[in-house]
N, C-alpha and C positions, 0 to 999 in steps of 0.2 A: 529502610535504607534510604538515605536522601540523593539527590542527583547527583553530589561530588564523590558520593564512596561510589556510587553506580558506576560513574565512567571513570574511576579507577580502577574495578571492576575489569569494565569493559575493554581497557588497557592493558593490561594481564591478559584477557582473552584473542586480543589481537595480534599477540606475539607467537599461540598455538598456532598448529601444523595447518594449513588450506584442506592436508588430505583427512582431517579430521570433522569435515563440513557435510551434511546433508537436509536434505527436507526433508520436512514431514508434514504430512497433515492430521491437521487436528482440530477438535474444536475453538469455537471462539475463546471459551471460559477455558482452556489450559493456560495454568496456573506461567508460564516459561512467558505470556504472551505479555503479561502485565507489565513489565519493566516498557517494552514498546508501547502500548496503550497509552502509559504515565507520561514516555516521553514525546507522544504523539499531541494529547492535550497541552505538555507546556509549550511546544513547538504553534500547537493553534493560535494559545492563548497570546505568546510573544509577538505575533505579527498580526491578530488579528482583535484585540481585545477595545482597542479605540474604536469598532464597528461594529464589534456583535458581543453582548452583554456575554459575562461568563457561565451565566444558566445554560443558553443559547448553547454555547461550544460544548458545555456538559452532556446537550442533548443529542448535540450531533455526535456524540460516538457509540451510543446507544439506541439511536432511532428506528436502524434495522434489527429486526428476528434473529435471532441466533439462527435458528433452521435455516435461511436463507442462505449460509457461508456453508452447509454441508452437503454432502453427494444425496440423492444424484443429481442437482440441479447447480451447486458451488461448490466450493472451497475454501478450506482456511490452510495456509499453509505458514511453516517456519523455517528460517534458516538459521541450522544448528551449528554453532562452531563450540566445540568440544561438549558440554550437557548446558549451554546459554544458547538465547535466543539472539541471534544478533541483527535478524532482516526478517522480512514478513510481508504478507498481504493477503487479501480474498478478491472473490468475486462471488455473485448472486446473478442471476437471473435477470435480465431490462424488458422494461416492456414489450420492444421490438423481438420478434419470434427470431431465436438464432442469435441472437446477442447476450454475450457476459457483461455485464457492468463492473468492471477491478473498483476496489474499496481498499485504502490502508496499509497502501504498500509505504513499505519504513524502514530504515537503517536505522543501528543503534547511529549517536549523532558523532559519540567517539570511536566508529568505524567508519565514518564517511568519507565517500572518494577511494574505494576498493573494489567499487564495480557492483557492489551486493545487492541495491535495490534495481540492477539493471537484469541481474541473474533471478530474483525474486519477479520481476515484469515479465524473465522467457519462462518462466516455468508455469507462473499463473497462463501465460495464453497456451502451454504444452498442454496445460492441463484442461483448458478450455477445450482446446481442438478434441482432444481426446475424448470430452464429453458431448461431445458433437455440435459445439457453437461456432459460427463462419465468421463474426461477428466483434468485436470489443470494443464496446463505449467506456470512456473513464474521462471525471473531469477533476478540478485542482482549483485551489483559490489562484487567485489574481497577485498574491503576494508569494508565492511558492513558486520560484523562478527554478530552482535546482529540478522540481518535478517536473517543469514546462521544459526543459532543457533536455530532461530525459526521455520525454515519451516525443517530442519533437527530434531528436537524434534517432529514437529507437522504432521509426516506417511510422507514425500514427499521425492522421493528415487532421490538424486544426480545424473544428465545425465552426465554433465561436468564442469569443476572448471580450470579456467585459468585467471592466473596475468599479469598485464601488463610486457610488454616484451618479453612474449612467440609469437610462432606463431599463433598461433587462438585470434581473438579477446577476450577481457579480461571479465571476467562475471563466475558467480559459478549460473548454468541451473538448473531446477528441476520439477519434475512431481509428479504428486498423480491421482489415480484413483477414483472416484466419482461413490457410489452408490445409482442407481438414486431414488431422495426423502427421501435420509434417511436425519439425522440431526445427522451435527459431532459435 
């Protein structure tokens, strides 16, 4: 299915019921999750392709272990609207003891601006807390202003923000403290 039938698709799915929505968790490799993955790579590849070879981006969505996104240390979770995946994201384990690291939080793109990747952000940290992390680092490219937008509205305090060309590898960093078992 190419991207235009997808978010005609995903058009039709936006008009179902809200009370028709939940999470789940699941592995990386469920099959619901692809359609997100697909559009997560052309979303890379469109804003970042004049900087990082397309191998490069191929690698970055596969670099971490699948183990890594499942309990009891992560998660993969999906947001379901009616049997489609329409939002998503994980977290694994950061080197710092008591810290989740979020990976891959994503709205479909023809569901954007319904709040979905901001409900997929409380749930990964619901579900952090609940595994007993205080802690969440998550970082974003430098050209991914919607995400900076998000996790800067949604309590999580700026470490560090750099463009390609500077010295420091390029990326805008970010932290939030996690208090444990509450629900944000």
């Amino acid at each position: 299915m190419g991207n235009r039938e997808r978010i005609e698709t995903f058009a039709d799915i936006a008009i179902s019921s809200a009370l028709d929505e939940r999470f789940e968790r699941v592995s990386v490799r469920d099959p619901r999750a692809r359609p997100l993955f697909e559009e997560l790579e052309y979303e890379y590849r469109s804003r970042y392709e004049d900087v990082i070879s397309t191998q490069e981006l191929r690698n970055e969505m596969t670099r971490y272990a699948d183990d890594l996104f499942a309990p009891p240390k992560g998660a993969f979770v999906l947001l379901i609207r009616g049997e489609t995946a329409v939002a998503g994201g994980a977290f694994m384990p950061h080197a710092d003891a008591g810290t989740a690291e979020f990976k891959r939080i994503w709205a479909s793109r023809a569901l954007r601006r319904q709040g979905l990747a901001r409900r997929v952000l409380g749930e990964l940290e619901n579900e952090a807390a609940r595994l007993g992390y205080t802690r969440v680092f998550l970082g974003t490219g430098p050209r991914q202003p919607e995400a900076i937008s998000l996790y800067t509205h949604s309590g999580y305090t700026l470490l560090s923000a750099h463009d390609f060309g500077e010295d420091a590898p390029p990326g805008y960093h970010f932290e939030k403290l996690l208090a444990r078992g509450a629900r944000t």
